[in-house]
C-alpha positions in Angstrom: 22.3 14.8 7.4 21.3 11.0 6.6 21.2 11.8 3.1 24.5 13.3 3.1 26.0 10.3 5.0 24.6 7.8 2.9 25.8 9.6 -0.2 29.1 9.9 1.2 29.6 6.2 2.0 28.1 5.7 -1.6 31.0 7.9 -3.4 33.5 6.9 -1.5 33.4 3.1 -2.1 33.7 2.3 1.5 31.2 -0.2 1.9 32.5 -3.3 3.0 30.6 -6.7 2.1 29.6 -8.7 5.2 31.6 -12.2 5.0 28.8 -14.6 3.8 28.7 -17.9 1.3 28.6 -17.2 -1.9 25.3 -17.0 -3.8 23.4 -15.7 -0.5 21.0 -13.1 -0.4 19.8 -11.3 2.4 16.1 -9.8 2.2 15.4 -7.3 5.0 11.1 -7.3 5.1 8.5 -6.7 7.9 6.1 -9.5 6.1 6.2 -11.0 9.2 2.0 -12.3 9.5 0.6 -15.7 8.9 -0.4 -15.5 5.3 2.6 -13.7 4.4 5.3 -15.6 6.4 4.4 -18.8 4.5 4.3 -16.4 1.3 7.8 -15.6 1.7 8.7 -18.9 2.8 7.7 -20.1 -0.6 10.0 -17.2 -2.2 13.3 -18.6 -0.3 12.2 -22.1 -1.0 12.5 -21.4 -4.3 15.7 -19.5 -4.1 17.1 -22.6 -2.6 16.0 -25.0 -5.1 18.0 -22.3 -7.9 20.9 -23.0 -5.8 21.4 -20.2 -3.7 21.3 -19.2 0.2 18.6 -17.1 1.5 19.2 -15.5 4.6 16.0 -14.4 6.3 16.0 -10.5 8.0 12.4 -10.0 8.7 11.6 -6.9 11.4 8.2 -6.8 12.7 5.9 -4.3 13.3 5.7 -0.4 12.6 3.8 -1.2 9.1 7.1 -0.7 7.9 9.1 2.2 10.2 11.0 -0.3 11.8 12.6 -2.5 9.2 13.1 1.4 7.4 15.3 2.1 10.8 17.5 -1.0 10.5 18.0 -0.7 6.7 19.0 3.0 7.3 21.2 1.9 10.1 22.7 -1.0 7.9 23.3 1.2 5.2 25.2 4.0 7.1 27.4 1.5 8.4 28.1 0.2 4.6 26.5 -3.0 4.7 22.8 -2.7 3.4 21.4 -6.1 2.7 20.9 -8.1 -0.7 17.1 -7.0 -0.9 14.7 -5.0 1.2 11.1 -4.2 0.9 11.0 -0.7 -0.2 8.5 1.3 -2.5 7.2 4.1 -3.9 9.5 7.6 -3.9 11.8 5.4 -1.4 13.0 3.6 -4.1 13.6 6.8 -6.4 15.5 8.0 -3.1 18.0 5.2 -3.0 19.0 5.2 -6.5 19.9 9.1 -6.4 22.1 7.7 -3.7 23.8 5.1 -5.9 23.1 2.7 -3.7 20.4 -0.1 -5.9 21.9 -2.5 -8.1 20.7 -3.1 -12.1 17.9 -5.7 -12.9 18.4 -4.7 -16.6 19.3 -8.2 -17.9 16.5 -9.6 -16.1 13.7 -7.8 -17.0 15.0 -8.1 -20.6 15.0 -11.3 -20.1 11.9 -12.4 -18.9 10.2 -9.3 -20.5 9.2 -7.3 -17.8 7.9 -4.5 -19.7 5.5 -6.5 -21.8 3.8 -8.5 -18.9 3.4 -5.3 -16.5 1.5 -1.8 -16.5 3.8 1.1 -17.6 2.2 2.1 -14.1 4.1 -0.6 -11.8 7.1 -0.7 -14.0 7.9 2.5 -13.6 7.7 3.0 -9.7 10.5 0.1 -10.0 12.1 1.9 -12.6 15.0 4.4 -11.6 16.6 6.5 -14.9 14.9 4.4 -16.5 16.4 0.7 -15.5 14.7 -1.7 -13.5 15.8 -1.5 -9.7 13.3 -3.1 -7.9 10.8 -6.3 -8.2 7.1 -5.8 -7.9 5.5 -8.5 -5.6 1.8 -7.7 -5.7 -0.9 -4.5 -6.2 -3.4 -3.4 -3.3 -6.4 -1.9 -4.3 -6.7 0.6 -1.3 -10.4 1.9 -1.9 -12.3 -0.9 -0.4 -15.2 -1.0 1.4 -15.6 -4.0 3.3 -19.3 -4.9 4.8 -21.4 -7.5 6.5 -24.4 -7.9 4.5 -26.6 -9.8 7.4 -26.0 -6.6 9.1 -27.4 -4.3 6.4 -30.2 -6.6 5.7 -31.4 -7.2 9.4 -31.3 -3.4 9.8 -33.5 -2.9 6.3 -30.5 -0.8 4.8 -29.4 -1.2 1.3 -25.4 -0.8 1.3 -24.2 2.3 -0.4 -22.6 3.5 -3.5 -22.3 7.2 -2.9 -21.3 9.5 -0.5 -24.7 10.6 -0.1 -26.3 7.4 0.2 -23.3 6.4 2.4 -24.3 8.8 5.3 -28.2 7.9 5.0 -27.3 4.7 5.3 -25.3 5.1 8.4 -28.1 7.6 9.5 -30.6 4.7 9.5 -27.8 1.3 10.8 -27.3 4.1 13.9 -31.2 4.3 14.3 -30.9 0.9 14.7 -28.6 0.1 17.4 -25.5 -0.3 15.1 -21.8 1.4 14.9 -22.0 2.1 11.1 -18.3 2.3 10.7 -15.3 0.5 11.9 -12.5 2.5 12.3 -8.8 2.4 13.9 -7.8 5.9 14.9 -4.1 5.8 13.6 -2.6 8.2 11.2 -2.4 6.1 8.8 -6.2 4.7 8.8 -7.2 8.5 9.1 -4.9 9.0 6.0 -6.6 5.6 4.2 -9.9 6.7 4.9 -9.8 10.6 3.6 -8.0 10.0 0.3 -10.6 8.0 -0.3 -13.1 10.8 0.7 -10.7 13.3 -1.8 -11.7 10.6 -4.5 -15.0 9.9 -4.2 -15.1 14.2 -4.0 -13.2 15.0 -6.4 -12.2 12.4 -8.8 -8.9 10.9 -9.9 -7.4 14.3 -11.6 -8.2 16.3 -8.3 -6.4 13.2 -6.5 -3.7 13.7 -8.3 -2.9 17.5 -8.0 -3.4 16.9 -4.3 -1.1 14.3 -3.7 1.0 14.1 -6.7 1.4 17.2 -7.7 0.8 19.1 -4.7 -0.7 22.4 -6.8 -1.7 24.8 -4.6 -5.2 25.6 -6.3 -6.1 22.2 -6.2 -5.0 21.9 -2.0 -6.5 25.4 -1.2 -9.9 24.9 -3.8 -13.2 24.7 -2.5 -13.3 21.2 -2.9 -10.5 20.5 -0.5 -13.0 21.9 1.9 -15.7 19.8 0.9 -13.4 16.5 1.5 -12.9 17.7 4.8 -16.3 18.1 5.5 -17.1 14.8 4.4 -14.4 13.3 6.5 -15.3 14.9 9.5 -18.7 13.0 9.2 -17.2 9.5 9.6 -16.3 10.7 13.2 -20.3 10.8 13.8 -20.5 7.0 12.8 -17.9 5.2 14.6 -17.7 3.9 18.4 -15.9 4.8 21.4 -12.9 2.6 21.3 -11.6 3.6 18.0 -8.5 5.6 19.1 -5.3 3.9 19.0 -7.3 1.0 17.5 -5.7 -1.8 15.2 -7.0 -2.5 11.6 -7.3 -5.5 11.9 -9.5 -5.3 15.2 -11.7 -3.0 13.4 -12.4 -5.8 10.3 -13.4 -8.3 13.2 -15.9 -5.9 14.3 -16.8 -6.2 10.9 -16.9 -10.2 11.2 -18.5 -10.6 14.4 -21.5 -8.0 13.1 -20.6 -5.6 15.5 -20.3 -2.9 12.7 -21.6 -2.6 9.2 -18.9 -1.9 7.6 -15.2 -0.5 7.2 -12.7 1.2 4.5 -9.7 -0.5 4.2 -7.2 -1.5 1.8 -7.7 -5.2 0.1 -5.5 -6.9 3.1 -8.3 -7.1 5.0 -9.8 -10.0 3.2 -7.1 -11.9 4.5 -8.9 -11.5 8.2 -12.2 -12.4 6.2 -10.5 -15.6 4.9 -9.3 -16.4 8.2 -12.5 -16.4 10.0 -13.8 -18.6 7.2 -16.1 -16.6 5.3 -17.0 -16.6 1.8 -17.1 -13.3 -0.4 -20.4 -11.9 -1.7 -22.6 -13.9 0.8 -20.8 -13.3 4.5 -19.0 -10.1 3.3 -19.3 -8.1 0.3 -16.3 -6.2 -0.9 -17.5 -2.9 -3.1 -15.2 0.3 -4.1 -15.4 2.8 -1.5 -18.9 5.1 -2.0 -18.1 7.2 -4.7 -15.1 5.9 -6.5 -16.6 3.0 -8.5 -14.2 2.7 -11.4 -11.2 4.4 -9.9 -8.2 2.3 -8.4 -5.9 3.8 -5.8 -2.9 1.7 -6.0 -0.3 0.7 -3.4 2.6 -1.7 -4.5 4.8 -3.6 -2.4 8.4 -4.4 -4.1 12.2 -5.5 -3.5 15.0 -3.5 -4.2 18.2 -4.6 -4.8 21.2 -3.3 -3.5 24.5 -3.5 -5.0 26.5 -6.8 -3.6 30.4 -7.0 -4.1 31.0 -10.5 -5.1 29.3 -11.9 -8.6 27.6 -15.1 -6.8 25.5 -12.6 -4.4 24.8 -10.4 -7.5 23.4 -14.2 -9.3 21.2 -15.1 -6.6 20.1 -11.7 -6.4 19.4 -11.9 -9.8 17.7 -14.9 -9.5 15.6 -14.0 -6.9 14.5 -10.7 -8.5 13.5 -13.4 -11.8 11.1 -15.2 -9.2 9.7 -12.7 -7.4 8.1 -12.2 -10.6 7.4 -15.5 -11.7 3.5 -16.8 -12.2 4.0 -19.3 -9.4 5.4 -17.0 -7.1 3.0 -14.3 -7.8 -0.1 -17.0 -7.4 0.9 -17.9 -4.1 1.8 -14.8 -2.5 -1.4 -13.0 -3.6 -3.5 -15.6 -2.6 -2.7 -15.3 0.8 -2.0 -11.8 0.9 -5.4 -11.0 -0.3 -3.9 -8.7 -3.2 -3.4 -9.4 -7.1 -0.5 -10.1 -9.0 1.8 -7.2 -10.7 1.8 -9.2 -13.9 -1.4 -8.5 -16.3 -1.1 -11.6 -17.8 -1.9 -14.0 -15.3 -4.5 -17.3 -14.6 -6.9 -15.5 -12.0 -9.0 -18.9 -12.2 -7.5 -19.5 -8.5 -8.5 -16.0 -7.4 -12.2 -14.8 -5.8 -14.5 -12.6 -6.8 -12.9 -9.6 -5.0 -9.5 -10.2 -6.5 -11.2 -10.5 -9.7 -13.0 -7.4 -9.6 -10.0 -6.0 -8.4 -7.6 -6.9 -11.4 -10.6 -6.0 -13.9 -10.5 -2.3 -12.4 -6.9 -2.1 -12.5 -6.1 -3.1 -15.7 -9.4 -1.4 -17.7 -7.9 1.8 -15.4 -4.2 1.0 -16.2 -5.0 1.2 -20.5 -7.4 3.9 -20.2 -4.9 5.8 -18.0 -7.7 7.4 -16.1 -9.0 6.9 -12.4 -5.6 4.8 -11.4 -4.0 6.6 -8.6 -0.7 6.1 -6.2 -2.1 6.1 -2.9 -0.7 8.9 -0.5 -1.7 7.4 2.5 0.8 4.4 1.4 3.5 6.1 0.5 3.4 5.8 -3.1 2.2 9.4 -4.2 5.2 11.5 -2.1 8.0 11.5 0.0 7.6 10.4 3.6 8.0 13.7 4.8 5.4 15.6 2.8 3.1 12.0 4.2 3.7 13.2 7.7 3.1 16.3 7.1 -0.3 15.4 5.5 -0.8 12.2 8.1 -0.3 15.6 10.8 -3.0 17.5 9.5 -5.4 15.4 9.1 -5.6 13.5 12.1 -5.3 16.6 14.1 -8.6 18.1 12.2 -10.3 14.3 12.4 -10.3 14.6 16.4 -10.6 18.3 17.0 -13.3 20.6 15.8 -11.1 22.5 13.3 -13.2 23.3 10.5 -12.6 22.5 6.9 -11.4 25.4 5.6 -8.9 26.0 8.9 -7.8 22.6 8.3 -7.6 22.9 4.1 -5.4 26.3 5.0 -3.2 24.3 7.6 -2.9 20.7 4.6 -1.3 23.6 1.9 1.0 24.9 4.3 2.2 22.1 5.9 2.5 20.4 2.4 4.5 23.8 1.3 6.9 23.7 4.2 7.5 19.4 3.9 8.5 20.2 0.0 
């Protein structure tokens, strides 16, 4: 019914522009924390020193759900914004529906397709033109540890699955919650496509949560992912239900757990708390998936405006989202890396620089890079649920594997 009420305002040609200055642009986001409120700040400075009006629409909260509400309830109404932070398959979704404006000129322009990875560009890409702006690229399979933790417990931090369970065997032995974990959806989610990684490598990945091929969700090693997952359940604490990420990282921080897997935002909370990378934390691929990148891009769409000064600044903006400057800053604090391949990393750490070696040696080779699912870049948001369902109802029940790798194809079937 949504989809058939947005196409229907889109046909008909009833959307009526909002009364505003000319040369504004609105940006509906939910980058709304510390690091990334002065990010963005630096983004509409910049808008403002081209000439144009930015008008600030940030919703907090939800990781996203809420500001998808309001732009869904804006666009029904026939006034979506200038620009709203959108990604994956959502971005495919609102071009069906005729609704994202051309960034063609632009990205000619500036040459777009020479300074980014046919990977990003083409998420932003719908029929081929340029909709939407890249802003950065998380690396979600991190593993994020305290190293004073692992030394004073006489455990070597792992690399593989198998050394990643003896290890938390022997931090448990003595006296320490091997694992910090939230127990949301979504960090169930983060944590088992990791597991389906390390298990079965980036081409498996892919048929699961690209694809979607039914040998690949029914196989025996779809089992075997959810048998590893089940184990983190043995290695994490009491209070993790309902728990926030960034709550778990402190635990992290303060040495109350060894270690936790989370996408590369979490360095921000490092950063915070003042410490330095390879000596109070250490950053490392998730066990198992050294080499491999699962990617999650955060982007700005554009949405067709009615007078030509909102479609200039819109223009412009999309031209500085992608600038070097802009793309320094907001990485920086955002603890991610640039979209662009081309950029001076000499400001960067070690973890960002690992981080873009991985991603570009992955993005030429064209093996082991891989949309996250859990992030919404693999599939649409309702096959997510349906996986995000499944999942955490097998992490805290005692489902077994192969109930739970029967229940992940249906549900995955019937979301389609």
């Amino acid at each position: 019914m949504f989809k058939k009420t947005l196409m229907a305002i889109a046909m008909s040609g009833t959307m009526v522009a909002t009364s505003v200055q000319a040369g504004e642009v609105e940006v509906l986001h939910w980058w709304t924390s510390g690091g990334e409120a002065r990010s963005i700040a630096v983004l509409k400075q910049m808008v403002e020193d081209a000439g144009h009006t930015w008008k600030d629409f940030a919703v907090a909260g939800g990781g996203g759900e809420n500001a998808y509400t309001v732009l869904r309830s804006r666009a029904v109404s026939g006034n979506p914004p200038a620009s709203a932070q959108i990604k994956g398959l959502e971005i495919q979704e609102w071009g069906d529906l005729g609704f994202l404006a051309s960034l063609g000129q632009v990205a000619e322009r500036n040459n777009w397709d020479d300074v980014l990875p046919a990977v990003v560009s083409d998420v932003m890409k719908h029929r081929g033109e340029y909709v939407a702006a890249p802003v950065n690229v998380h690396r979600v399979n991190w593993m994020w540890a305290n190293p004073a933790v692992f030394e004073n417990a006489g455990v070597s931090i792992p690399t593989t699955l198998e050394e990643l369970w003896t290890a938390a065997d022997q931090l448990q032995a003595a006296g320490v919650t091997p694992i910090a974990h939230g127990g949301q959806p979504w960090q169930d989610a983060t944590t088992f496509e990791s597991i389906v990684l390390a298990v079965g490598g980036a081409d498996f990945f892919n048929d699961v949560f690209v694809e979607h091929n039914a040998s690949a969700l029914e196989s025996d090693t779809m089992i075997q992912a959810f048998r590893e997952f089940r184990k983190v359940k043995d290695y994490i604490d009491r209070g993790a239900p309902g728990r926030d990420w960034n709550v778990a990282t402190s635990m992290v921080i303060r040495g109350e757990a060894a270690m936790q897997f989370m996408g590369d935002w979490a360095k921000g909370e490092f950063t915070a708390a003042n410490m330095q990378p390879g000596s109070d934390y250490v950053c490392m691929a998730f066990p198992g998936t050294e080499g491999e990148f699962t990617f999650n891009i955060d982007s700005l769409a554009m949405f067709k405006q009615r007078t030509a000064a909102n479609s200039e600044a819109q223009l412009k903006m999309a031209e500085l989202v992608l600038s070097p400057e802009f793309q320094e800053t907001f990485n920086l604090n955002k603890g991610s890396i640039p979209a662009r391949t081309d950029m001076d990393m000499s400001k960067f750490d070690s973890c960002a620089l690992a981080s873009m070696d991985t991603f570009i040696a992955t993005a030429e080779s064209g093996q082991g890079l891989v949309p996250s699912m859990a992030h919404g870049m693999s599939t649409t948001s309702t096959v997510q649920g349906a996986i995000y369902d499944t999942v955490t109802e097998f992490f805290n029940s005692n489902m077994s594997a192969e109930d739970a790798t029967t229940r992940l194809a249906r549900a995955i079937r019937a979301a389609q």
